[in-house]
C-alpha positions in Angstrom: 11.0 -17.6 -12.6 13.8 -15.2 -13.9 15.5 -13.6 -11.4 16.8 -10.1 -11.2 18.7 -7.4 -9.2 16.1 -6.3 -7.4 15.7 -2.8 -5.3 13.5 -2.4 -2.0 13.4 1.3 -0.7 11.6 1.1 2.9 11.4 -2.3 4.4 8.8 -1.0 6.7 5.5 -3.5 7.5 4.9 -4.1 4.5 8.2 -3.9 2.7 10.3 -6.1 4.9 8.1 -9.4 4.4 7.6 -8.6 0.6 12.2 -8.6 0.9 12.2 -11.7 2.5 9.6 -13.9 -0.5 11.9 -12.1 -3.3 14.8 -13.4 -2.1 13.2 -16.6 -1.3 12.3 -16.5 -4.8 16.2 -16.3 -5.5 16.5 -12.4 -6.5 19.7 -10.6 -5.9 17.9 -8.3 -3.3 19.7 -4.7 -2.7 17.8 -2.9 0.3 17.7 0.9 1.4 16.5 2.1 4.1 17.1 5.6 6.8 18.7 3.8 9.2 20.5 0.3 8.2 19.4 -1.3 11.7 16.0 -1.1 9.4 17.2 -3.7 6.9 18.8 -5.9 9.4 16.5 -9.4 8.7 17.1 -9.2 5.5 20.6 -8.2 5.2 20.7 -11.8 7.5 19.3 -13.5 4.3 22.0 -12.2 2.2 20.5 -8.8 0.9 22.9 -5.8 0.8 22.0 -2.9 1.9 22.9 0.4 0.4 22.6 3.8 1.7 23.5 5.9 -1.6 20.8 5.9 -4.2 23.0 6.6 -7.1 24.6 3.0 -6.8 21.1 1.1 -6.7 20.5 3.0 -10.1 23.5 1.5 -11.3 23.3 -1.8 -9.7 20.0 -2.5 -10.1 17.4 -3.8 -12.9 14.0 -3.4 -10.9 14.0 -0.8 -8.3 10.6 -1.0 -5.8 9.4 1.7 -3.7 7.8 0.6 -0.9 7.7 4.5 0.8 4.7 6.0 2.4 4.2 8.1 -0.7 6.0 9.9 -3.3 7.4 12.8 -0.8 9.5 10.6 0.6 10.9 9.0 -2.4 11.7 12.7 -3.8 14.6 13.2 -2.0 16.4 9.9 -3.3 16.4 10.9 -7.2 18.2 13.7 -7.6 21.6 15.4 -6.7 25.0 13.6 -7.5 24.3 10.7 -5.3 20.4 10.4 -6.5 18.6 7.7 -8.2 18.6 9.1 -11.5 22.0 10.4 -11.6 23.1 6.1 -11.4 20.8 5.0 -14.1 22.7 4.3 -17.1 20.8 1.0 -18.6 16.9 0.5 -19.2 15.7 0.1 -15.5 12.5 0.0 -14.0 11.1 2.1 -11.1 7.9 0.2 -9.4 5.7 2.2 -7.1 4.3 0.3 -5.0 3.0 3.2 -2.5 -0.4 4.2 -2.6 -0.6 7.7 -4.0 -2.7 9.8 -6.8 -2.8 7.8 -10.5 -1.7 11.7 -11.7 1.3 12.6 -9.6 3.1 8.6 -10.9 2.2 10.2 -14.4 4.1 13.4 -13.7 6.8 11.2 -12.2 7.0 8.9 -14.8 7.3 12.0 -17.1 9.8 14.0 -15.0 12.4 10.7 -14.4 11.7 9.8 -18.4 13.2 13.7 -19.1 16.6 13.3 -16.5 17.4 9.5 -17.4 16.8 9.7 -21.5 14.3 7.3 -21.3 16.1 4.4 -19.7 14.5 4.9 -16.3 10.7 3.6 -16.7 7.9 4.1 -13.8 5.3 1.3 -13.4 2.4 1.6 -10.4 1.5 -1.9 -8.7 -0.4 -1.0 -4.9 -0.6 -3.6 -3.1 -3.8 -4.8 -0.9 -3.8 -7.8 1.8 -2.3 -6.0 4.5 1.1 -7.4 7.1 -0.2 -10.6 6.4 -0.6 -10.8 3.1 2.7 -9.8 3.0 4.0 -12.2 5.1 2.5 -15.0 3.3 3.3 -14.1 -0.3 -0.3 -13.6 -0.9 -0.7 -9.4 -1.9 -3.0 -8.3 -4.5 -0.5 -6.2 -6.6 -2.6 -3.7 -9.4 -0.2 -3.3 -12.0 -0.2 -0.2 -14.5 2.3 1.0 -17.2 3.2 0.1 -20.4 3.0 -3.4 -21.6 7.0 -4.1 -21.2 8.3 -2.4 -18.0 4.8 -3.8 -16.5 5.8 -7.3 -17.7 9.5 -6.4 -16.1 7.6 -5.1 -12.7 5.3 -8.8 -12.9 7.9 -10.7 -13.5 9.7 -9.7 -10.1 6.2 -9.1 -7.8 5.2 -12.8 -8.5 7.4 -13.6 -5.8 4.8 -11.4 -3.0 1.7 -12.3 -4.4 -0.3 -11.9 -7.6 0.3 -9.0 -9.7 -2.3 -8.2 -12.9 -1.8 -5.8 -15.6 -4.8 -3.5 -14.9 -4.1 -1.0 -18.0 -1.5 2.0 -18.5 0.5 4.2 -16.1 -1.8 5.2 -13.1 -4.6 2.1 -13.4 -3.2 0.0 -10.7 -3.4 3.2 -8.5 -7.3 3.5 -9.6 -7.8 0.0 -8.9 -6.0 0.4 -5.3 -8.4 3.8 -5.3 -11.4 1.5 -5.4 -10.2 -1.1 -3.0 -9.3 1.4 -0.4 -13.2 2.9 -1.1 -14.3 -0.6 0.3 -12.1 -1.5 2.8 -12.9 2.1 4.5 -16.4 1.9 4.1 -16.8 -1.7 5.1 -14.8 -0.9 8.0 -17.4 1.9 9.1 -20.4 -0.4 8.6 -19.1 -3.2 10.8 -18.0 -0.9 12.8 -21.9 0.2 13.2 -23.1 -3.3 12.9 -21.1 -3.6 16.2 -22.7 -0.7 18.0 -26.1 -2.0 16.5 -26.0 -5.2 18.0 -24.7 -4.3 21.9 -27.4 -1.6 22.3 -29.6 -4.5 21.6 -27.7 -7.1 23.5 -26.8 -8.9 21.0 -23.2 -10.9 21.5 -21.1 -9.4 18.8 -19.0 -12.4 18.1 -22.0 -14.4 17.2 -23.8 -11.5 15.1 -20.0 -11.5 13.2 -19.9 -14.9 12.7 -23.3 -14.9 11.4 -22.8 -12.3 8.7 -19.8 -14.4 8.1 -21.7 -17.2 6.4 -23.6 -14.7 4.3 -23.6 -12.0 1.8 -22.4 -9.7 4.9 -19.0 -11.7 4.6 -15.9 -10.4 3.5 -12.1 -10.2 4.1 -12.0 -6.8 6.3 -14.8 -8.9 8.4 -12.5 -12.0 8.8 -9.5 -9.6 9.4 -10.8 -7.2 12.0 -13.6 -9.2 13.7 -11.7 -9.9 16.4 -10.8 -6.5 17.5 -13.3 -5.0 16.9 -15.3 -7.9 19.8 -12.0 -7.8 22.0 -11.7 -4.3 21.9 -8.0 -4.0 20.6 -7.1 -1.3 18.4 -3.5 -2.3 18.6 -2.0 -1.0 15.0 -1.8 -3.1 11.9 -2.2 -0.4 9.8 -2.8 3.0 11.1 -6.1 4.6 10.7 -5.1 8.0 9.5 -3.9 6.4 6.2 -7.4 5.7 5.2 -8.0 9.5 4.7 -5.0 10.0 2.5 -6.5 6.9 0.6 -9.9 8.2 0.6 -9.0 11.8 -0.7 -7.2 10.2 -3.4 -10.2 8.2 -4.4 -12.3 11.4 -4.5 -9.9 13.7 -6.3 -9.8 11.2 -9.2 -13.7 11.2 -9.3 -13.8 14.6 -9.1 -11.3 14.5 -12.5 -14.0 12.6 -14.5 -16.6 14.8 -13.0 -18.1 12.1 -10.8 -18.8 12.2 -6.5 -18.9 9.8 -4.5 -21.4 10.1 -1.7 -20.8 7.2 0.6 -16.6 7.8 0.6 -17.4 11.3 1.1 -19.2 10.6 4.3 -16.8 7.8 5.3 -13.8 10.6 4.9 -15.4 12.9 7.3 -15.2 9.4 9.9 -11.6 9.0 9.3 -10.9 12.6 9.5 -12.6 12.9 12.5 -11.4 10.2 14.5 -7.9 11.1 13.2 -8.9 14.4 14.7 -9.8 13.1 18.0 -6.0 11.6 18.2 -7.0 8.1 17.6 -5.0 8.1 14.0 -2.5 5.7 15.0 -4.5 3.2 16.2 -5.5 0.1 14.1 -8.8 0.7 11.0 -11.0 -1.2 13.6 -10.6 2.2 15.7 -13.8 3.5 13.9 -15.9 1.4 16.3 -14.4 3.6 19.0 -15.0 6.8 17.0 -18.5 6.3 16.1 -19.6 4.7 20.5 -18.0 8.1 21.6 -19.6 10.1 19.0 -23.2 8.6 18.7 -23.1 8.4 22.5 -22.4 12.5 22.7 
């Protein structure tokens, strides 16, 4: 594997663990982060952090955005300290946040315009959650043009296994689509749960069953247990599943398509967001829907 100077903006959940396999994998890791007690692990493993964007432009030949979405990474590019104002050689920009497949176009175009070119924008989402993470195991979806995306691969192979979906804004799609099932597969074993107690059915044994079948699948192996013991501790929040969901239906809605099921599983996640349980785990929907089918 080559190794690069590598970026991570945010080394939240997700972005800490995905820091610590690229500089197992021997990258020259430069981290940023609000506050620096943020990056402390990996600044332990011999990253450096850096609070002024303008120097990871110029420092830096693969710069990752691991950010909530693109509103946060906004305030970072420009102004004399900014991203863009640092890049002076061909660098590319990886966003790895979940967010529309049209608003990384218009970035790509925008950062394209201030940096001449040299600054490139590649989207690889990633799926397999904190543990995925964690184990150097992600699903990264890849999309750009063939050379920054081989660039972006390149680097990513350290967290997982990243695959070259198509141009700018198909790894988003892709994403898109995964975040369709994981929301509504959530929902329906959610129900499957509330199905089987009001028949007195144990719910660990109904789970394991579907387990073995065509019911199986990796949101059931990951939230099966807290969904039978009850724990809605958060390993990722709830409420993000209607920002993923909306995004999923505004891109349908672009090629003049709907989408029935996510539409109905949005009005779920919008609704239990509503009733304050956003910051709870995904497996809160089995909450949501025993209050509400019990009003």
């Amino acid at each position: 594997m080559t190794t690069s100077r590598v970026a991570l903006l945010g080394p939240g959940k997700m972005g800490a663990p995905m820091g610590h396999q690229l500089i197992a994998a021997g990258h020259q890791l430069t981290v940023w982060a609000r506050r620096e007690a943020s990056a402390a692990a990996l600044t332990a493993e011999g990253a450096v952090f850096e609070a002024t964007p303008r120097i990871i432009g110029q420092t830096c030949d693969v710069i990752i955005d691991m950010l909530q979405d693109l509103t946060q990474l906004a305030p970072l590019l420009d102004g004399p300290d900014g991203l863009l104002a640092g890049i002076e050689t061909p660098t590319v920009l990886v966003v790895s946040s979940t967010v529309a497949p049209g608003d990384v176009r218009e970035l790509a175009r925008r950062v394209a315009v201030a940096t001449e070119d040299l600054l490139q924008v590649v989207d690889a989402p990633v799926s397999g959650g904190e543990a995925g993470a964690k184990a150097g195991t992600l699903s990264i979806m890849v999309g750009g043009d063939d050379e920054p995306a081989a660039k972006a691969i390149e680097v990513l192979k350290a967290c997982g296994t990243p695959v070259h979906c198509g141009p700018l804004g198909a790894g988003e799609v892709v994403k898109a689509c995964n975040q369709m099932i994981v929301g509504v597969t959530m929902a329906a074993l959610a129900e499957a749960a509330l199905l089987a107690e009001g028949a007195g059915v144990d719910v660990a044994l109904m789970y394991s069953m579907l387990a073995k079948g065509w019911g199986g699948s990796a949101v059931l192996n990951a939230k099966h247990a807290k969904v039978e013991q009850r724990d809605y501790s958060n390993t990722g929040a709830a409420k993000f599943m209607v920002k993923d969901l909306k995004i999923a239906l505004g891109e349908a809605a672009a090629s003049s398509r709907t989408l029935p099921i996510s539409s109905k599983a949005l009005q779920i996640y919008q609704g239990l967001t509503e009733a304050g349980l956003g910051d709870d785990d995904l497996a809160v929907v089995h909450k949501y829907l025993e209050q509400i089918t019990a009003e």
